[in-house]
N, C-alpha and C positions, 0 to 999 in steps of 0.2 A: 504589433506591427502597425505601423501611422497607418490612415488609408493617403495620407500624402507622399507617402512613401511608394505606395504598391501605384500609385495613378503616374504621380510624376508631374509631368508638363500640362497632361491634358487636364488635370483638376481644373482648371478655368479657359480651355480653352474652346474648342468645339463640341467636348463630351460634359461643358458644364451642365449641372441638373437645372429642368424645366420646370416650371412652377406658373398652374394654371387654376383660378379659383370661377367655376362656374355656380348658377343659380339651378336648381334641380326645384321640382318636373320642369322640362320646357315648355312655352306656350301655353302656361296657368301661370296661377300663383304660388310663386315659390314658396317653398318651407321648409330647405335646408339647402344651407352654403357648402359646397364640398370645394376644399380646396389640395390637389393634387402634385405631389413631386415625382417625377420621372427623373432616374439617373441611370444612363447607360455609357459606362466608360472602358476602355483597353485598359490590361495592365501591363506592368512590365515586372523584369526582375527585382528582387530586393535580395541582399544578402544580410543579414544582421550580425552575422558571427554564431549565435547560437541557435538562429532561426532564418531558413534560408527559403524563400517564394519563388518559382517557377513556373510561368503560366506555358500551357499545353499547345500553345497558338493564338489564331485569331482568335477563335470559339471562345477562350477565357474572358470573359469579360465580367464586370461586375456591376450588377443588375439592383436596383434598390427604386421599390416605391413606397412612399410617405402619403396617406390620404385622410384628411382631419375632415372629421362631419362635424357642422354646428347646427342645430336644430332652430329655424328661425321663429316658428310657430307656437314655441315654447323656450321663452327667454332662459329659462330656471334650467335647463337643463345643459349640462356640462358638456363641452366637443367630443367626441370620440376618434380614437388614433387607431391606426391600423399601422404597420409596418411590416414590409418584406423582403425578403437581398437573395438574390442566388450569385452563386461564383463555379464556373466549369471550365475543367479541365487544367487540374493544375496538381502542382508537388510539392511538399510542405519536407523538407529536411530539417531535421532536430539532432542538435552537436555534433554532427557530420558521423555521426553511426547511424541513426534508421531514415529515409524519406519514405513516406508515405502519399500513395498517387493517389487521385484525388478525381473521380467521374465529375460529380455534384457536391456540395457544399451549400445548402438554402437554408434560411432561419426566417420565423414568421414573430409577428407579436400584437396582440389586439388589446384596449384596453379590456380592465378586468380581467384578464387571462394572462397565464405564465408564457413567458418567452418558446417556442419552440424550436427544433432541431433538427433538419432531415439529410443526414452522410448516405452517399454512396462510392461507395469506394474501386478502385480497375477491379474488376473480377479475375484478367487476367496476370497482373502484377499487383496487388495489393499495395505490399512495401516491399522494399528493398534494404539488406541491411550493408551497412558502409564501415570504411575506416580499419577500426580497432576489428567488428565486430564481423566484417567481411566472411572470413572464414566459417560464419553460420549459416551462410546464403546461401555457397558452395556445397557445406556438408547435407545441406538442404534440396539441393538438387540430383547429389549423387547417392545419398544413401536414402536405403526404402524407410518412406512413411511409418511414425510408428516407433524406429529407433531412439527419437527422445525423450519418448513416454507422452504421459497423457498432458503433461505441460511442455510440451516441444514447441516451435516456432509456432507462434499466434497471434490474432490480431482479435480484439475485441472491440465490439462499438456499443456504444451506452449514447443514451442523449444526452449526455454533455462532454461528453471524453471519448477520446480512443487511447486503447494501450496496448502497442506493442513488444514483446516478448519474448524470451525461450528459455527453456530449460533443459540440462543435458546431463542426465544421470549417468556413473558410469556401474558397471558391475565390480561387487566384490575380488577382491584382489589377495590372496594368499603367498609370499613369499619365503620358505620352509615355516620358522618361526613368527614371521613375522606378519600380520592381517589388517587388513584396512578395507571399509568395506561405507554404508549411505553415504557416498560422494556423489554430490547435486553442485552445478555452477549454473548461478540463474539471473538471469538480468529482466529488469521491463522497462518502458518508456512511456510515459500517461502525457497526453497534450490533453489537458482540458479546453474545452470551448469557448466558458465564461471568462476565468480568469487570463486566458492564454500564457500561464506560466507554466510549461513542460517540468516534469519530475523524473530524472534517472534514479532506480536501484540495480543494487549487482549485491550478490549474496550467494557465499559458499554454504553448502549446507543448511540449515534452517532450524528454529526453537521447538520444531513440533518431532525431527528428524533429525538429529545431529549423525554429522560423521563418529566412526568410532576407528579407534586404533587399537590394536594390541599386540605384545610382544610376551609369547609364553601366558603367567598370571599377569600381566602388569598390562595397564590398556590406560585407555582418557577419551576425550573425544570434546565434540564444541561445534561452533557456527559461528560466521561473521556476516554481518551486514550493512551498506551503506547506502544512505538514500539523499539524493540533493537535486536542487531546482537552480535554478536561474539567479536567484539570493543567494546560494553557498548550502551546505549542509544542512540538511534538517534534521536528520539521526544516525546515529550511529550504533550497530548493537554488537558485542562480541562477548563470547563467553566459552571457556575452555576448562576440561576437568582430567584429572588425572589420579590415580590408584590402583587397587586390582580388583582381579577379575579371576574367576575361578569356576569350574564346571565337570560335574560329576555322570556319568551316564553306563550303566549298568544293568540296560536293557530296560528289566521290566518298571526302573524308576530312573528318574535324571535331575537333574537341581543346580543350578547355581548360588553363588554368593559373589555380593562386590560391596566395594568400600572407596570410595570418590572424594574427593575434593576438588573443589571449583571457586573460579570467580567469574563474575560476569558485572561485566560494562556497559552503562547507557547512555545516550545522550539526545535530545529530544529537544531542539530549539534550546530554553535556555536552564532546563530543566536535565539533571544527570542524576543517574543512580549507579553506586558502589555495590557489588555484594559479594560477600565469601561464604561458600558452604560447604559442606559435608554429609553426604547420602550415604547410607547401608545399609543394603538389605539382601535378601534371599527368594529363591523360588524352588518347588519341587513340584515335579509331575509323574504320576503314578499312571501307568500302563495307558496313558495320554486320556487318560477318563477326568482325573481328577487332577488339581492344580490348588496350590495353596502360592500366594508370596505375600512377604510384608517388606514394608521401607520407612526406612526413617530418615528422616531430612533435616538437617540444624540450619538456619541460615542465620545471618547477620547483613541488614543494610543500612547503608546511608545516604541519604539524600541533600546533599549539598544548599542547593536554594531554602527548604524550610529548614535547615539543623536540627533534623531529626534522624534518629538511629532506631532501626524497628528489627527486632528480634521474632525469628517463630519456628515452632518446635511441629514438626506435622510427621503421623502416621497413617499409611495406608495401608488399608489389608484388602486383600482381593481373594475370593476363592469361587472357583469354577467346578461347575459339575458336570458333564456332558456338554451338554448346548447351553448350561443355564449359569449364567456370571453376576456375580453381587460384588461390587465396592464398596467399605466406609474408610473413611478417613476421620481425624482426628487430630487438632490442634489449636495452638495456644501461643499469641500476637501478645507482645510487648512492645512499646513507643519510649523513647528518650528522647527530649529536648536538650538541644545546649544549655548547659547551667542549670538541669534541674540534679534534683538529688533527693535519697529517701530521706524521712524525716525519721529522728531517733527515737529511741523508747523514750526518752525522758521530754520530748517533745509531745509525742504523741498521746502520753498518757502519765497524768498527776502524780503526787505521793500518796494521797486519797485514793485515786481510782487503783495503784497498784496494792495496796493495803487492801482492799474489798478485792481483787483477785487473788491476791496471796490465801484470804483465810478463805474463800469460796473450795481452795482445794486445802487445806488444811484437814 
């Protein structure tokens, strides 16, 4: 957002910035020139289309002083800058789903030192969500605290970002035969400080938590994800799987087995990945003391930008014994280039070299 934008007219008119360079100590001799910038200007609205400015009143004003020390006493030694700006009372809306209110907004910066950051955000309205996403505001006021878990409506502040969010998990769902159950709808909003380019995600489900479906033995499950700024897309992630599912329970033991296949989708700026797999494994649990399962994973990918195709074979075994659980796993990566190829035994190895193998087992 220009600051020619957010000023307007006044940028040179009565709220132009003051620029006064005095001789410091007075009434001796000086030995540093400080030269100081005063700016205190009104704003006004600005709408950008994906970024919209709102100041709270008069009170908003934006506040910036610039003060250069030059040491006159010691030629050799380089000016020093200081820099400060506050801005209050105002509302930042981001693609007309969340505004975010805004007490203070001040940033500092001295040479030799990192830029600093200081947000204060309404206590008593934080943000507000808009639009599309309205219906969360709502469900937010009416329904008790707590109902959308521990990632439910949120606002986080970092010193260089705010992002806000929610997450709305629902509970498992049994329809005679038919079950569906980890269903999460979750979006966030990041406005960085530095760059000022906002990031939306929205994502059913998740990679660490997939939803699961099933009907009878037959089940699947997956997640989707999509994440984009101000430029367009920046990733995309989906991935869905589908086979059975099976489960035994006979009191004093219980055990499952499944058999899956999947594919999953990526896209990351200008980098994407293909992959098809196939999962099988089992679990059994004895009188809930002891626990054994193992899985087996075949995967297949490829990666479009470098043309390369990577194969890998992974086992995991996990067994539990009371309170006391050990994992290993187990596996073995293969890489294909485009156009490569094994080389042949008659490549590989002479008429000579196969002769002294021949008779070594003779």
């Amino acid at each position: 957002m220009p600051v020619k934008d957010l000023l307007g007219s006044t940028l040179l008119a009565d709220a132009a910035p003051k620029i006064v360079t005095l001789l410091e100590p007075e009434g001796g001799p000086p030995t540093r020139s400080v030269t100081r910038m005063q700016w205190d200007a009104p704003t006004r609205d600005v709408d950008l289309g994906v970024v919209e400015f709102k100041p709270g009143g008069a009170a908003t004003r934006l506040k910036t002083e610039v003060v250069v020390t030059k040491r006159l006493d010691d030629p050799t030694t380089g000016p020093t800058l200081t820099i400060s700006g506050r801005l209050d009372e105002f509302s930042v809306t981001l693609l007309n789903v969340v505004r975010v209110n805004f007490n203070r907004f001040s940033f500092g910066s001295a040479s030799g030192q990192s830029p600093s950051v200081d947000v204060a955000l309404d206590e008593a309205a934080p943000f507000e969500f808009l639009g599309a996403l309205k219906f969360v505001q709502s469900l937010s006021e009416i329904i008790p605290p707590g109902i959308f878990g521990a990632n439910g409506p949120r606002i986080t502040l970092q010193p260089t970002s705010i992002e806000v969010g929610f997450a709305l998990p629902l509970p498992p769902a049994a329809f005679g035969v038919f079950s569906i159950r980890n269903i999460a709808i979750g979006t966030s909003l990041v406005l960085p400080f530095l760059t000022g380019r906002p990031s939306l995600a929205f994502s059913f489900a998740s990679r660490e938590k997939p939803f699961q479906l099933s009907v009878l033995i037959l089940g699947g499950g997956g997640f989707a994800r999509v994440e984009l700024d101000t430029e367009g897309i920046r990733s995309v992630e989906v991935m869905f799987e589908f086979g059975g599912m099976f489960s035994l329970d006979v009191g004093v033991a219980s055990g499952s087995v499944h058999i899956l296949a999947g594919i999953y989708i990526g896209l990351k700026g200008t980098d994407s990945e293909l992959t098809g797999y196939v999962r099988v494994g089992g679990e059994v649990t004895i009188l809930a003391i002891v626990s054994i399962s193992i899985e087996f994973m075949l995967s297949l990918s490829y990666y479009p930008a470098q043309r390369v195709a990577k194969g890998v074979a992974k086992v995991t075994v996990s067994v539990r014994v009371a309170f006391i659980s050990k994992s290993v796993s187990f596996s073995v990566e293969r890489s294909f280039e485009a156009g490569s190829r094994h080389l042949s035994i008659a490549e590989a190895m002479g008429a000579g070299d196969w002769a002294d193998y021949a008779e070594a087992f003779a």
